[in-house]
MARLOKE-326694 format. One line per field, with one value per residue (C-alpha): residue number from 1; residue in one letter; chain; x, y, z. Coordinates in nm, 3 decimals, decimal comma, m for minus. Layout:
pos: c(NUM  ...);
code: c(a  ...);
unit: c(A  ...);
X: c(X  ...);
Y: c(Y  ...);
Z: c(Z  ...);
# end
This chain:
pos: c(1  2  3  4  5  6  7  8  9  10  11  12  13  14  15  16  17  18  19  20  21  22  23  24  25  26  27  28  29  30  31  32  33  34  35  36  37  38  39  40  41  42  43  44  45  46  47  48  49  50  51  52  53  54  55  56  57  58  59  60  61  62  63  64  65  66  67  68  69  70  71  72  73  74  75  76  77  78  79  80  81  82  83  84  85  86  87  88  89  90  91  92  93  94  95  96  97  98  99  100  101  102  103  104  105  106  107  108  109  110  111  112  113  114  115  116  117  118  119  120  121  122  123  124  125  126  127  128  129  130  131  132  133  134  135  136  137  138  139  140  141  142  143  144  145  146  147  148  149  150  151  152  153  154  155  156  157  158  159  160  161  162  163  164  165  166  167  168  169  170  171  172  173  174  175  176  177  178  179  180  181  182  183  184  185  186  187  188  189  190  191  192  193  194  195  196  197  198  199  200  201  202  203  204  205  206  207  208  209  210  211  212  213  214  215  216  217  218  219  220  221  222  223  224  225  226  227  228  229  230  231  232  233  234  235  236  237  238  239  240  241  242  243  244  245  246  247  248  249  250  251  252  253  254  255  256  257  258  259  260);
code: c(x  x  x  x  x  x  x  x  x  x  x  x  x  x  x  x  x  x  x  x  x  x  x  x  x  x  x  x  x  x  x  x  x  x  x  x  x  x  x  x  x  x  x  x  x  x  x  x  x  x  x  x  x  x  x  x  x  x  x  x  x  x  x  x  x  x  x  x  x  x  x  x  x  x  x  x  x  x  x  x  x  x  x  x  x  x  x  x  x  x  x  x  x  x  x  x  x  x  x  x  x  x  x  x  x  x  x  x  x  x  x  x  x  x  x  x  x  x  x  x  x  x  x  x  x  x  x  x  x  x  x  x  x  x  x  x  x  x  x  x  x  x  x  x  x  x  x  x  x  x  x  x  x  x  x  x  x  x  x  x  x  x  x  x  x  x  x  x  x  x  x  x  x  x  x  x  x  x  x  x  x  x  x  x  x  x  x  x  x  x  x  x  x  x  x  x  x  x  x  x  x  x  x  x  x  x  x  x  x  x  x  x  x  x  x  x  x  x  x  x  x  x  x  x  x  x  x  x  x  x  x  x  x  x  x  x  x  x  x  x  x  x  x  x  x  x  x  x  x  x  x  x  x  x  x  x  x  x  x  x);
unit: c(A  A  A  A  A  A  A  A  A  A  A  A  A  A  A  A  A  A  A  A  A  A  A  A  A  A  A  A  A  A  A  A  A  A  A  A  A  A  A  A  A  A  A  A  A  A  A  A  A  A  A  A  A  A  A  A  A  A  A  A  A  A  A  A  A  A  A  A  A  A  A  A  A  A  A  A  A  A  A  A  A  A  A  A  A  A  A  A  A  A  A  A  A  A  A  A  A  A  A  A  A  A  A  A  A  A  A  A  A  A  A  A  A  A  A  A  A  A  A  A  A  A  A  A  A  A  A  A  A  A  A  A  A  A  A  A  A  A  A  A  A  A  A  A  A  A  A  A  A  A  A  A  A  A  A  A  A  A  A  A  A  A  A  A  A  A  A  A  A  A  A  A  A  A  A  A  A  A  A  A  A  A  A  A  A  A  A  A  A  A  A  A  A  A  A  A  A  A  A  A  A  A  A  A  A  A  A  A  A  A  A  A  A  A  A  A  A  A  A  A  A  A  A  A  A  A  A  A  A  A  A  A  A  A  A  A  A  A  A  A  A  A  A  A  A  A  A  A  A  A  A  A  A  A  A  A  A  A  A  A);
X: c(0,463  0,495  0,733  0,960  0,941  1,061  1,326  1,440  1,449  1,664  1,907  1,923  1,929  2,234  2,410  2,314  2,343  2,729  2,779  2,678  2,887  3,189  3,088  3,120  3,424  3,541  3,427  3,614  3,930  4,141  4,035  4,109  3,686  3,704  3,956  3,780  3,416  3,568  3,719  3,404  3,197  3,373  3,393  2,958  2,942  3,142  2,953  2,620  2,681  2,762  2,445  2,540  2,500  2,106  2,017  2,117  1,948  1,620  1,614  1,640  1,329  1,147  1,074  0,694  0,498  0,160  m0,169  m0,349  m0,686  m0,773  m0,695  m0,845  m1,195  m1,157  m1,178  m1,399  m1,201  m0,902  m0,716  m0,472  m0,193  m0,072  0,249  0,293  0,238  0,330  0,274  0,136  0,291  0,342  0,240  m0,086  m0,163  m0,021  m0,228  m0,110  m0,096  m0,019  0,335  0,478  0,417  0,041  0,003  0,148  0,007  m0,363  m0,324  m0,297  m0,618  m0,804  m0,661  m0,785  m1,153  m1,243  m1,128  m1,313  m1,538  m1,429  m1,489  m1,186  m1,046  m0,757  m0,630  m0,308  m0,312  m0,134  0,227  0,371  0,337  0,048  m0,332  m0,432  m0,424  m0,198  m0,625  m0,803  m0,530  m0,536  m0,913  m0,915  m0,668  m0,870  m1,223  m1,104  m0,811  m0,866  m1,271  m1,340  m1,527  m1,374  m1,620  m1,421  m1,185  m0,969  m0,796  m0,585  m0,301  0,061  0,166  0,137  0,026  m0,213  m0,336  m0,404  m0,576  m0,822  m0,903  m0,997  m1,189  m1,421  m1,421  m1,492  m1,799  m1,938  m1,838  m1,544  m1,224  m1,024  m0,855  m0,637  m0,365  m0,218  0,154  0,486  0,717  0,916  0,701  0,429  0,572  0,539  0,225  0,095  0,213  0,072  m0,314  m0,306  m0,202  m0,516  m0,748  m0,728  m0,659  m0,464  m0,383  m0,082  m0,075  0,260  0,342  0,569  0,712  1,032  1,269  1,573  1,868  2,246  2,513  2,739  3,046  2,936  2,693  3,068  3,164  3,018  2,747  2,416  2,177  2,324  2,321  1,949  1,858  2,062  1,853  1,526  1,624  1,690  1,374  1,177  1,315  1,311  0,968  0,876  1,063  0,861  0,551  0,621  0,722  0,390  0,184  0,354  0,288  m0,108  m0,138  m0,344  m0,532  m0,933  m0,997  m1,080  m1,353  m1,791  m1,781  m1,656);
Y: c(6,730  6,446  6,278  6,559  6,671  6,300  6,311  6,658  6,524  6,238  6,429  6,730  6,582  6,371  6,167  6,159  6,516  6,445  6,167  6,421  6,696  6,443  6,250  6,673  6,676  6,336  6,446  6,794  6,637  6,792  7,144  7,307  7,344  6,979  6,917  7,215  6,997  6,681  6,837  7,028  6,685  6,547  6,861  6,847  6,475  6,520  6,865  6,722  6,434  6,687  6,650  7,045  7,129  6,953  7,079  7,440  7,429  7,266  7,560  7,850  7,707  7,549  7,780  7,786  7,855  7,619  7,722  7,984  7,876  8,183  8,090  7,713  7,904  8,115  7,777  7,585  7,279  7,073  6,937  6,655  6,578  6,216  6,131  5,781  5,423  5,088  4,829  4,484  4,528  4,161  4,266  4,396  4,091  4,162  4,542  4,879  5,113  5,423  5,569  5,693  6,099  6,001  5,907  6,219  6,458  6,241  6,267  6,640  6,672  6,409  6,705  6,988  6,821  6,754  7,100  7,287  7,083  7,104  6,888  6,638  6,580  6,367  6,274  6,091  5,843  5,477  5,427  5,124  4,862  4,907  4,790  5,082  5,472  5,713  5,886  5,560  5,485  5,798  5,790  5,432  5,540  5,861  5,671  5,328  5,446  5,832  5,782  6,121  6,100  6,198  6,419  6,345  6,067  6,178  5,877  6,102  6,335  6,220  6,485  6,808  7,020  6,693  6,708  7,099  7,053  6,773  6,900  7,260  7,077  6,908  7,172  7,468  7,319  7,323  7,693  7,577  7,862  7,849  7,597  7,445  7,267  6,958  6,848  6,850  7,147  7,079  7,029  7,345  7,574  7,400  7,223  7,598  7,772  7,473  7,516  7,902  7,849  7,589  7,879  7,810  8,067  7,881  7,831  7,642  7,334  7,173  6,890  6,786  7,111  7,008  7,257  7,396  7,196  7,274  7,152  6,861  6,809  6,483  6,669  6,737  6,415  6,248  5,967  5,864  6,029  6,386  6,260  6,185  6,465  6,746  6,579  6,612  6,956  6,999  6,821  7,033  7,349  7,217  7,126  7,467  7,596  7,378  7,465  7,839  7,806  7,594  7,822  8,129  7,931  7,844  8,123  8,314  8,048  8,054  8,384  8,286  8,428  8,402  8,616  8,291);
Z: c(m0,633  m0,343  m0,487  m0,627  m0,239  m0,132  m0,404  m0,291  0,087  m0,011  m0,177  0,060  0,364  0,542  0,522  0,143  0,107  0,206  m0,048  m0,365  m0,233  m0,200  m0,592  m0,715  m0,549  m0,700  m0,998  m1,042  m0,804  m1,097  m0,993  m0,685  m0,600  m0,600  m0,339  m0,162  m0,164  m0,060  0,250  0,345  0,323  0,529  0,791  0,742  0,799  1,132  1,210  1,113  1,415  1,695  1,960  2,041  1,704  1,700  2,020  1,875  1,609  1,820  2,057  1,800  1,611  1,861  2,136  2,146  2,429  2,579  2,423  2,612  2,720  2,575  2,225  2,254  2,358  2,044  1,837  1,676  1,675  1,688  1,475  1,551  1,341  1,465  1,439  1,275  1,405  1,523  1,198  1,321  1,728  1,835  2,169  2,083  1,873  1,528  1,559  1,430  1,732  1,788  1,841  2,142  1,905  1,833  2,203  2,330  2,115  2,146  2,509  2,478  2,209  2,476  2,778  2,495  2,422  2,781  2,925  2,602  2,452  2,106  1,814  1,695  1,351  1,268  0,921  0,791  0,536  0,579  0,668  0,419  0,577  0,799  0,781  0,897  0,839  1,084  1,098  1,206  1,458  1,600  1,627  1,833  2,038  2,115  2,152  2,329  2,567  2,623  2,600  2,377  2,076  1,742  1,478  1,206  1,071  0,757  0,620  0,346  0,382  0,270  0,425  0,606  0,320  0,163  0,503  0,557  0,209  0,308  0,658  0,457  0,236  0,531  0,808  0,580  0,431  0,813  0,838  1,049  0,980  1,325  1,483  1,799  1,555  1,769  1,704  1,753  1,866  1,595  1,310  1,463  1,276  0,939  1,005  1,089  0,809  0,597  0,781  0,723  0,358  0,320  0,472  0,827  1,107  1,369  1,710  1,751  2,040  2,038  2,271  2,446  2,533  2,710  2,874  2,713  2,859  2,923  2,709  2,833  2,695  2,577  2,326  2,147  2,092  1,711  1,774  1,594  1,832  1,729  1,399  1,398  1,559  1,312  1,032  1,183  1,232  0,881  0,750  0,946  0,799  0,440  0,532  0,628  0,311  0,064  0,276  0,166  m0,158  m0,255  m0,083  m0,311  m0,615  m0,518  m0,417  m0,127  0,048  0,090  0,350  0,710  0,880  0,925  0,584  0,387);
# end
């Protein structure tokens, strides 16, 4: 099921998503529909590179709020997701090292820990090329730099549902059911609905939370950085579609709660 998820990314998401829609319309150029699809790739390609249409999009789904202290003392433990890694950094000596997402969002779990004292997991599996697994990573940069221990050290997880899976599968077992979930804002609502659908109740901790800014009128002119950040956009709600749809066909996920 990875892979037909990969596949299905590929092929719905720009700029690839563009090129079918325009080889349909190549293909049935004969027909009025045909002329019809080529015009409207080319209207999506130019659409899909509009900053204002990415920041749009960014705002409607990502307006979460902090953690409440509240919710973090209602926990059992904390979950970080990290968010990939540097493969063999020349400047740390040919190391993998955490990315500037793992360090943000391991800086929060560190802030999390110290303020609650709640246990740690991380899990991720390795990024081709690197030596090392998005988990162990995550876990030095936690123990050596931010100087909090980590419980547990999941080197698996391909993804966010592999992930929500494996961390069920070792947190359960010591009667663990609720957790702070550490990400980022745009992938908390998907990495949530993923944890819940593995067993978990959850309390959401997304980081960085950054302030809704005003459009420019630059954000209307075409360029790679809107681009980029439409497709994220769109990854993330595929993502959170899949997420859905797998947890519909597995089914209801293990209850939470001390009755389990």
């Amino acid at each position: 099921m990875y892979e037909l998820k990969i596949l299905l990314q590929t092929v719905l998401l720009p700029p690839v998503n563009c090129f079918v829609l325009a080889l349909i319309g190549v293909w049935l150029r004969s027909r009025r529909v045909g002329r019809m699809l080529i015009w409207s790739t080319g209207l999506l390609f130019i659409v899909s590179s509009l900053p204002v249409v990415g920041l749009t999009l960014m705002d409607a789904g990502s307006r979460l709020m902090a953690i409440s202290d509240d919710a973090v003392a209602a926990s059992q433990a904390i979950v970080l997701l990290p968010g990939g890694l540097y493969a063999n950094a020349a400047e740390y000596n040919g190391r993998d090292v955490a990315s500037n997402n793992t360090l943000v969002r391991g800086r929060y779990a560190a802030w999390l820990h110290r303020r609650h004292g709640l246990p740690i997991l991380v899990v991720g599996e390795r990024a081709s090329p690197s030596a090392q697994t998005e988990a162990a990573t995550a876990a030095e940069l936690l123990r050596k730099e931010f100087h909090v221990p980590v419980r547990w050290v999941l080197e698996r997880g391909r993804d966010t549902l592999e992930s929500a899976r494996y961390a069920a599968e070792t947190l359960m077992n010591e009667s663990v059911w609720t957790i702070v979930l550490v990400t980022g804002p745009k992938h908390a609502r998907r990495a949530e609905a993923a944890f819940r659908g593995a067993g978990f109740d959850v309390h959401a901790a997304p980081t960085p939370l950054h302030a809704v800014r005003a459009i420019h009128w630059r954000d209307f002119l075409p360029s790679n950085y809107g681009f980029g950040m439409t497709r994220r956009v769109m990854n993330e709600g595929l993502g959170f579609i899949w997420t859905r749809l797998w947890g519909f066909f597995q089914g209801p996920g293990t209850p939470v709660g001390p009755t389990q």
